[in-house]
C-alpha positions as CSV (number, residue, x, y, z in Angstrom):
1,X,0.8,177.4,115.1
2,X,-2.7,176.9,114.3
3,X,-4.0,176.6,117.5
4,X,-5.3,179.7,119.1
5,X,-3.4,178.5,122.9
6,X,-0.2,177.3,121.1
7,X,-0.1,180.8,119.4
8,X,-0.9,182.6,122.9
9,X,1.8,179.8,124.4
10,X,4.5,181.1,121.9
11,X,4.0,184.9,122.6
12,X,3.8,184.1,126.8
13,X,7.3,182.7,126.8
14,X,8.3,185.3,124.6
15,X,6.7,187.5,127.2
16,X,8.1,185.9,129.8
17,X,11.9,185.6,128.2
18,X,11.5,189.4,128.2
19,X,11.1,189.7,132.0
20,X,14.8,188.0,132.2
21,X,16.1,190.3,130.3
22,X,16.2,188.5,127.3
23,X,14.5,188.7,123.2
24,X,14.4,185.9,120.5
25,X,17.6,187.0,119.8
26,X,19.0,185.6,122.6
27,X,16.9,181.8,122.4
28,X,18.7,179.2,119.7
29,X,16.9,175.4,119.7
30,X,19.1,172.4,119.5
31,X,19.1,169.6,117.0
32,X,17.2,167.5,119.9
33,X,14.8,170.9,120.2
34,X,16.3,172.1,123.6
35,X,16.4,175.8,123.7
36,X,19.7,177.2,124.8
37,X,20.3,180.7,125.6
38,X,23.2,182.3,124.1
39,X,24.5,183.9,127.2
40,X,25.5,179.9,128.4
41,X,22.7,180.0,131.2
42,X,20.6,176.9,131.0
43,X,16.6,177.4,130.1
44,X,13.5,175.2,130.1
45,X,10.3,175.8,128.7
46,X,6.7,174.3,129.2
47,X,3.2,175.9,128.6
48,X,-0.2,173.8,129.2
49,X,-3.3,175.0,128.3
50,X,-3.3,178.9,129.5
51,X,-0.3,178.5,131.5
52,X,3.2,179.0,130.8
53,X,6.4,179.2,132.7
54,X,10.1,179.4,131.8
55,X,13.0,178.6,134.4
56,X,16.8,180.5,133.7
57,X,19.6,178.9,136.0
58,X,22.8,178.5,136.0
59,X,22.7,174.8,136.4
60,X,21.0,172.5,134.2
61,X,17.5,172.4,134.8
62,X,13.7,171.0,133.5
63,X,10.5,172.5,133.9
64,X,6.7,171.2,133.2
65,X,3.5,172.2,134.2
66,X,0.6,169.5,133.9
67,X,-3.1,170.0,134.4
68,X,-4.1,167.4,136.9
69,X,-6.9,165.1,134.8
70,X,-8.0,161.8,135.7
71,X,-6.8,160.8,132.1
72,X,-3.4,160.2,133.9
73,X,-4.7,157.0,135.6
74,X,-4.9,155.5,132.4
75,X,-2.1,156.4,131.3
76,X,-0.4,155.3,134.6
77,X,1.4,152.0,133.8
78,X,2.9,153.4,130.8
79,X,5.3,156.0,133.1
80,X,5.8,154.3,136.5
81,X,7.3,151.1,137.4
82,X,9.7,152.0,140.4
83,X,6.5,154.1,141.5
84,X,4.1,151.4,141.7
85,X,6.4,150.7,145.0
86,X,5.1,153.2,147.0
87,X,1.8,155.0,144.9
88,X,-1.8,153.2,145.8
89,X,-4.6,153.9,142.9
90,X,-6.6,154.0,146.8
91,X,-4.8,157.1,147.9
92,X,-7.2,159.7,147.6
93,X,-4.4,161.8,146.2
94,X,-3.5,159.6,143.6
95,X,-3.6,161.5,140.3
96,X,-2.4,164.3,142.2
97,X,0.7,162.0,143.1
98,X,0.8,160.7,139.4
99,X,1.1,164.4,138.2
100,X,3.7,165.0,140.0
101,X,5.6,162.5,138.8
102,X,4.9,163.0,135.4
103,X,6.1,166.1,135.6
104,X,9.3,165.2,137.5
105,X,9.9,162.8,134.5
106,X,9.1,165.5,131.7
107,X,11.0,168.0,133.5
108,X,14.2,165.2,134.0
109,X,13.4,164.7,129.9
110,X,13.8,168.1,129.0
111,X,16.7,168.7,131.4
112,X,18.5,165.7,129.4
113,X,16.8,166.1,125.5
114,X,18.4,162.5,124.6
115,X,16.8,160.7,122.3
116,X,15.7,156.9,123.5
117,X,15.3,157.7,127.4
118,X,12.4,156.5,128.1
119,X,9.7,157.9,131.5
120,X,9.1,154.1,132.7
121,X,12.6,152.3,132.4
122,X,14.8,155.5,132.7
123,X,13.6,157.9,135.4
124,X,12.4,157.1,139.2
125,X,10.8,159.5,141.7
126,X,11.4,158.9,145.1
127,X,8.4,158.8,147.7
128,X,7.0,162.2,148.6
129,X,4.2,163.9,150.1
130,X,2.5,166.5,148.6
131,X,2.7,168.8,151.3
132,X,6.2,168.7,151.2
133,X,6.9,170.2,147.6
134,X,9.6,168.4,147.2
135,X,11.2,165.3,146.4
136,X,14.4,163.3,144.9
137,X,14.6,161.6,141.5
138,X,17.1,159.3,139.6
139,X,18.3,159.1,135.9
140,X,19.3,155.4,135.0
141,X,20.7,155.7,131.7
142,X,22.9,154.0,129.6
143,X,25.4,153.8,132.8
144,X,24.9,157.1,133.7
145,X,23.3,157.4,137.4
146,X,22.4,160.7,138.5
147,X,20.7,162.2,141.2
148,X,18.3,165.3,141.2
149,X,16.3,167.6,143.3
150,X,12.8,168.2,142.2
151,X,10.5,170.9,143.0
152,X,6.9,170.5,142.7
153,X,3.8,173.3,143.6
154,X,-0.1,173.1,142.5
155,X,-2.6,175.8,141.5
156,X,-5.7,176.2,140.0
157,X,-5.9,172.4,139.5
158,X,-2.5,172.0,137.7
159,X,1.2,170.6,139.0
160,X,4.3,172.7,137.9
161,X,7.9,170.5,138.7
162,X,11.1,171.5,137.8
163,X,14.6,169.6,138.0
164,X,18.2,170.3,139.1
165,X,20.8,168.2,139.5
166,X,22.1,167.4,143.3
């Protein structure tokens, strides 16, 4: 952890693990690099830039937090397919739209940790508004169809989503 935010990252989740109820103790990564708490209750981490967040359920569930960056427009066609259906690089909310669903997809990712899913072929978010907060999305996996509810808020320029399943 050379990085000065990666270092600050590390210690705000630590932080933050600590306003559950919980210490390092209690945190134990899988071979895929999911952390696990010891207790049983399902966790997800994300930190970007000076933000971090953790989410404790008893459910499965993914988090991520994105800053929203124009960058993502570039990036676009490697992450949507399904998407393209319904998102318009005319919208006037567009990367807003695309962060969203970016982060629906990381959080889905992190929520699953299986090696070979992949954002574009794997994972579809529903239409949604942004006003709404809310929207569906769909694993397609290896036969495995699954259906989620996603979560999604903005601040300070950056989109946080989190995942459960239906």
């Amino acid at each position: 952890m050379k990085s000065e935010l990666h270092q600050r990252g590390f210690l705000s989740v630590r932080h933050l693990l600590g306003e559950f109820g919980y210490s390092d103790l209690d945190l134990f990564y899988d071979s895929n690099g999911k952390p696990h708490l010891k207790d049983g209750k399902h966790l997800s981490i994300t930190h970007s830039f000076t933000f971090s967040a953790i989410i404790v359920s008893d459910k499965e569930v993914g988090i991520d937090i994105e800053k929203q960056r124009e960058k993502i427009g570039k990036i676009a066609k490697k992450f949507i397919e399904y998407e393209c259906q319904y998102l318009l690089e005319t919208d006037e909310e567009y990367i807003k739209k695309l962060t969203v669903i970016w982060g629906v997809k990381e959080s889905l990712y992190k929520l699953f940790a299986t090696p070979g899913m992949l954002f574009k072929a794997h994972f579809l978010v529903i239409p949604f508004m942004l006003k709404d907060q809310k929207t569906k999305a769909w694993i397609d996996y290896k036969g495995l169809k699954k259906g989620f509810n996603a979560q999604f808020l903005e601040f300070d320029g950056f989109t946080c989503a989190y995942t459960l399943p239906e």
